[in-house]
N, C-alpha and C positions, 0 to 999 in steps of 0.2 A: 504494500500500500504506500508505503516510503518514496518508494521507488515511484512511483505511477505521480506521486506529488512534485515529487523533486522534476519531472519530465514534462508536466505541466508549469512550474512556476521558470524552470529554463527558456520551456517556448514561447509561455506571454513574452519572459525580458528580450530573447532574440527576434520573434515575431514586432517586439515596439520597437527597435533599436531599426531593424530592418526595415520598416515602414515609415521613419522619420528620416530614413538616409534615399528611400529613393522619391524621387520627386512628384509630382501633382494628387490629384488623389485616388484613395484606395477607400471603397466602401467595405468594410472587413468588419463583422464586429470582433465580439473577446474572443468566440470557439475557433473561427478562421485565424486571427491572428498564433491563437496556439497550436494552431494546425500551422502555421506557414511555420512557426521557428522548430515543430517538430523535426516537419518535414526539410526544413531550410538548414538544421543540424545532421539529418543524414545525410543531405547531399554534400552537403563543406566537407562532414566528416570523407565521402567517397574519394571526393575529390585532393585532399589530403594524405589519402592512402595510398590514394594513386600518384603522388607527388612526392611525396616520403616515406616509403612503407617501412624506416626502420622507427619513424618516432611514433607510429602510430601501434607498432608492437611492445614499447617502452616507455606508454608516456608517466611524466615526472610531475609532482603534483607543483612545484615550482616553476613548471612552464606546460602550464593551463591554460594560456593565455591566447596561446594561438588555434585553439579546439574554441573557443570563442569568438574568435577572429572569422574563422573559417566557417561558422554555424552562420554567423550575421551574413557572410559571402553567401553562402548558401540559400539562406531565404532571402535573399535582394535578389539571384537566379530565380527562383521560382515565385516569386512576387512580378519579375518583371515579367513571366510566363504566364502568372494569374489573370496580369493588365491586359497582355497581348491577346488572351483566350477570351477574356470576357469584354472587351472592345470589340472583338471579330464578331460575336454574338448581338451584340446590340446595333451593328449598323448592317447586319441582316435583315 
């Protein structure tokens, strides 16, 4: 249950960090925005792994920083995916 909390209060912070870093607006409420930093965490994370795959077999709890970095990366990718899909939608 710990867990499932901790996974929620990561993706609201990544999900608001990421939506105040890309520009115009995002109609999102609380669940999507926990959705996008979920979501926006696993991608950083892939793409991390795929870019460094020894730190991401070792990571240090003093350099946590870039597993944060990489999550906010992550859902500004798939935030900018949200916009681009749900624009495409509305001037159908």
């Amino acid at each position: 249950m710990l867990s499932l909390l901790s996974w929620v209060i990561t993706g609201l912070f990544v999900g608001l960090i990421a939506r105040a870093m890309v520009p115009g607006k995002q109609s999102l409420g609380l669940i999507l925005t926990i959705a996008l930093g979920v979501v926006g965490a696993a991608v950083g994370g892939l793409i991390s792994s795929t870019i460094w795959p020894t730190w991401t077999n070792d990571p240090n709890v003093d350099q946590m920083w870039p597993g944060w970095i990489m999550s906010v990366i992550g859902a500004m990718i798939v935030l900018w995916g949200y916009i681009a899909l749900t624009r495409q939608s509305e001037r159908a």
